[in-house]
MDAnalysis code that builds the backbone (N, CA, C; Angstrom):
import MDAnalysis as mda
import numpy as np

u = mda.Universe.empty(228, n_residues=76, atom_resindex=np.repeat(np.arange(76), 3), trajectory=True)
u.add_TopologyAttr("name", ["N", "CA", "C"] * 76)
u.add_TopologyAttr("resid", np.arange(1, 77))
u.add_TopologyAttr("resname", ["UNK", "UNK", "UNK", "UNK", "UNK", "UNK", "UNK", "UNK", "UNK", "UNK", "UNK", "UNK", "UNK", "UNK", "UNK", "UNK", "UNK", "UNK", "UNK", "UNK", "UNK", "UNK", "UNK", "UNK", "UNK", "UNK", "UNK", "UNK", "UNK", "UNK", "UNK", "UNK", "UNK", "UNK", "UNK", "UNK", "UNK", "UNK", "UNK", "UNK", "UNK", "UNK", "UNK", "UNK", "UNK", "UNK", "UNK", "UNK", "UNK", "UNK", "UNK", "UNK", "UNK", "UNK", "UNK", "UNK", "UNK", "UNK", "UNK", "UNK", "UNK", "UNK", "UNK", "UNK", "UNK", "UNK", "UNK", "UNK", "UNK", "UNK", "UNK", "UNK", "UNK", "UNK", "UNK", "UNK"])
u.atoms.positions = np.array([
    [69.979, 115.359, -93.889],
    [70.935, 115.052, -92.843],
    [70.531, 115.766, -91.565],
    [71.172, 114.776, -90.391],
    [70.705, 115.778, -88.865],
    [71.894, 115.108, -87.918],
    [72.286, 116.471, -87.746],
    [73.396, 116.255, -86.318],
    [72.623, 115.907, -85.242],
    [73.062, 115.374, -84.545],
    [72.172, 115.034, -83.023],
    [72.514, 116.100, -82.212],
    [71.078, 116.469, -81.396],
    [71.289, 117.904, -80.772],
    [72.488, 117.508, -79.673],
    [73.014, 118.451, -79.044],
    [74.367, 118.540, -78.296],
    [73.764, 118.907, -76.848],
    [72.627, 118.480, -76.343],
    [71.979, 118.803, -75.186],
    [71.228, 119.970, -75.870],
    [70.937, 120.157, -76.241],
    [69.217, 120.826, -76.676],
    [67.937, 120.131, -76.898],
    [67.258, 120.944, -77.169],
    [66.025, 119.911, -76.940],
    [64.825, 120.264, -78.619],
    [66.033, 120.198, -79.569],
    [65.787, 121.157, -80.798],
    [66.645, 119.767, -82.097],
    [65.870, 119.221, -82.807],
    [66.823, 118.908, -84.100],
    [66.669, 119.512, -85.002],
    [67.591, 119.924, -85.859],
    [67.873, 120.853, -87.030],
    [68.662, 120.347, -88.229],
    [67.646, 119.186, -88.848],
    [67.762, 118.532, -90.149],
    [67.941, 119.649, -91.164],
    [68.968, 119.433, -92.589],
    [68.799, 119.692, -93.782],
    [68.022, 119.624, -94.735],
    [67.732, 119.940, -95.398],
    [66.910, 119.828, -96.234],
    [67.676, 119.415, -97.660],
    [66.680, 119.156, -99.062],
    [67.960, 119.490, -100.230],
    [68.338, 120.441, -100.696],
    [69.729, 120.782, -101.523],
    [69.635, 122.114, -101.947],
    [68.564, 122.757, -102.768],
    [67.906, 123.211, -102.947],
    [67.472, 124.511, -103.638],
    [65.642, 124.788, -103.035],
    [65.655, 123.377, -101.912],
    [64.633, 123.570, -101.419],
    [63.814, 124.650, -100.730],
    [62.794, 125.894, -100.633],
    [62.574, 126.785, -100.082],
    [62.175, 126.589, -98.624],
    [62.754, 126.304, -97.811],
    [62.460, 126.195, -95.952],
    [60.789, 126.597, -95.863],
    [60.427, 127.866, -96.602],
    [59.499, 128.301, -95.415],
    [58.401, 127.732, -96.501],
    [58.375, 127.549, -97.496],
    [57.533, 126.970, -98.555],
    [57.324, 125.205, -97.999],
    [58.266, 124.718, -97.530],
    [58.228, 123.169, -97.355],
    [57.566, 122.913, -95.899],
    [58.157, 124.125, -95.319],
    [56.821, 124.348, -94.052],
    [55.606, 124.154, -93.913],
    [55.204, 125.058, -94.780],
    [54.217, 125.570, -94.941],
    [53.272, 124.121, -95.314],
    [53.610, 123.701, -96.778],
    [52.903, 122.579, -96.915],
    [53.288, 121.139, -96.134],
    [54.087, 121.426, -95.193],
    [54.091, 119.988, -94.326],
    [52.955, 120.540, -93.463],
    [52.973, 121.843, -92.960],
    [51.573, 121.511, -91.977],
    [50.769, 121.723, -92.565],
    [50.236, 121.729, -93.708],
    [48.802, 121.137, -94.720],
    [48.581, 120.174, -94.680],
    [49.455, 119.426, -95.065],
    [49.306, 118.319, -95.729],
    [49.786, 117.376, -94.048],
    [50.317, 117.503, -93.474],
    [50.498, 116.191, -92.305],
    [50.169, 116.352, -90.514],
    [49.506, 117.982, -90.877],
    [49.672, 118.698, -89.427],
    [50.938, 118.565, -88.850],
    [52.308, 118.285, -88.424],
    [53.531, 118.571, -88.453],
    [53.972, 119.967, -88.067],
    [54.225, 120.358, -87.282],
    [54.520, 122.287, -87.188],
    [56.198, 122.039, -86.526],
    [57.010, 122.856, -87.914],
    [57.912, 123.207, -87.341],
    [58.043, 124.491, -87.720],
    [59.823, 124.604, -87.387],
    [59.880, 126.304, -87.918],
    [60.582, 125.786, -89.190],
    [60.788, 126.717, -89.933],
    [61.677, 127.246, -90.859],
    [63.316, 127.436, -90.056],
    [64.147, 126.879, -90.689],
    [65.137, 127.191, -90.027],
    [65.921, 128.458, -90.603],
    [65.583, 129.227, -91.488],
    [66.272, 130.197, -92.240],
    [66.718, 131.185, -91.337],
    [65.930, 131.311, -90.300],
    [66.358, 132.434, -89.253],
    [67.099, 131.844, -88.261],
    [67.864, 130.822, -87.770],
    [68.714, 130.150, -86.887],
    [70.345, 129.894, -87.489],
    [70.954, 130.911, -88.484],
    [72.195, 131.015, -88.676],
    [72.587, 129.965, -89.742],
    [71.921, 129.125, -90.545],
    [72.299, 127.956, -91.485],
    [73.412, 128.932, -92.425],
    [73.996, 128.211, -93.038],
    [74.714, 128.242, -94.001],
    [74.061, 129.304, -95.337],
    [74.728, 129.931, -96.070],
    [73.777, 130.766, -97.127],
    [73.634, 129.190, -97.994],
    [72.573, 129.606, -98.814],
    [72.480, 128.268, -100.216],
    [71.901, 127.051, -99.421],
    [71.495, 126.599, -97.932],
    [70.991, 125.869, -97.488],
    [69.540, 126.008, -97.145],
    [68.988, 124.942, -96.738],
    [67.750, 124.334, -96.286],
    [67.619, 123.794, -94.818],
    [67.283, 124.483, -93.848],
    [66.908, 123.738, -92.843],
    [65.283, 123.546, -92.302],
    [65.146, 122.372, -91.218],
    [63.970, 122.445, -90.726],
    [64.039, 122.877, -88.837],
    [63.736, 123.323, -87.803],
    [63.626, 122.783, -86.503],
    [62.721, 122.133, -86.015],
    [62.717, 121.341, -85.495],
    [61.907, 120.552, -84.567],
    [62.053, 120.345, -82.990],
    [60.767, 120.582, -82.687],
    [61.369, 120.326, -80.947],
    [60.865, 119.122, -80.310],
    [62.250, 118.508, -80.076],
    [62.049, 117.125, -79.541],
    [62.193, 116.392, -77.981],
    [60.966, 117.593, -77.452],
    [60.490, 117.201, -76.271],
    [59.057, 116.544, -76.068],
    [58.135, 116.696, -76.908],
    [56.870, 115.523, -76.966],
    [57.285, 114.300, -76.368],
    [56.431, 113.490, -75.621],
    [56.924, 111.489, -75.628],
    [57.423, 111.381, -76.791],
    [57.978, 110.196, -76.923],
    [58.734, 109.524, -77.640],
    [57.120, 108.930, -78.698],
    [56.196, 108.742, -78.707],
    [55.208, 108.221, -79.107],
    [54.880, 109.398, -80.212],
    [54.674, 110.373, -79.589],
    [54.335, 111.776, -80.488],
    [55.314, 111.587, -81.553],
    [56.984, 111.729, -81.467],
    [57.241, 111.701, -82.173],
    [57.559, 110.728, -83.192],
    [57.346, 109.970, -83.033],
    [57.379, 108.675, -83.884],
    [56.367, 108.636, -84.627],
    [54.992, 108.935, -84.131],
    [54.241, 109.255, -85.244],
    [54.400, 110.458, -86.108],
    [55.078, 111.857, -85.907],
    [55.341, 112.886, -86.438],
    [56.366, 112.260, -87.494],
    [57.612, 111.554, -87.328],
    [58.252, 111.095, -88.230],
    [57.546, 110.170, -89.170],
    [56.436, 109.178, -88.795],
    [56.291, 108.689, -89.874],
    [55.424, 109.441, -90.764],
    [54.430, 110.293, -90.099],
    [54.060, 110.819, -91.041],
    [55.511, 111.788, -92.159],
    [56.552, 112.262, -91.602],
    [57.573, 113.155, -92.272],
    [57.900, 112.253, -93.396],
    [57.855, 110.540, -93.214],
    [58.779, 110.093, -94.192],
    [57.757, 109.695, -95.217],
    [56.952, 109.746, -94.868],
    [55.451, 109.363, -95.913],
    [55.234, 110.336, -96.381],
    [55.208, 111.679, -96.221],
    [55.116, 113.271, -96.865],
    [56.670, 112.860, -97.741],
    [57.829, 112.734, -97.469],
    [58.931, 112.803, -98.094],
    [59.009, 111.929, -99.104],
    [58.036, 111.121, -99.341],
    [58.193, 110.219, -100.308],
    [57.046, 110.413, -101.427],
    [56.507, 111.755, -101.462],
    [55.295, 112.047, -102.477],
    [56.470, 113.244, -102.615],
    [57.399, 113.610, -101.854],
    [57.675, 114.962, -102.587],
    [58.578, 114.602, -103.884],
])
């Protein structure tokens, strides 16, 4: 899940529960070049999963960054 940023220039999707943030990091930029942060340090919820992304690139950048995200999300 992802709230739409509120005038930031930052989305901060969920992840699933028991997923490790900085572990799912890690191998998204292996495996898709993709760099975000870990959201564990931006106040989430305890027992959650987040990702950040900053969504100021063109619109082109990110569209390819997502498809590669949903093509990584579908081997996980």
């Amino acid at each position: 899940t992802c709230s739409m940023p509120g005038g930031a220039f930052y989305a901060f999707p969920r992840l699933q529960d028991g997923i490790d943030d900085n572990a799912f990091v890690m191998q998204l930029m292996e495996e898709t070049g993709i760099v975000c942060v870990p959201g564990s340090g931006f106040g989430q919820a305890p027992g959650t999963a987040h990702l950040r992304f900053v969504v100021l690139p063109p619109e082109a950048v990110i569209d390819q960054a997502m498809s590669r995200l949903s093509d990584f999300m579908r081997r996980q």
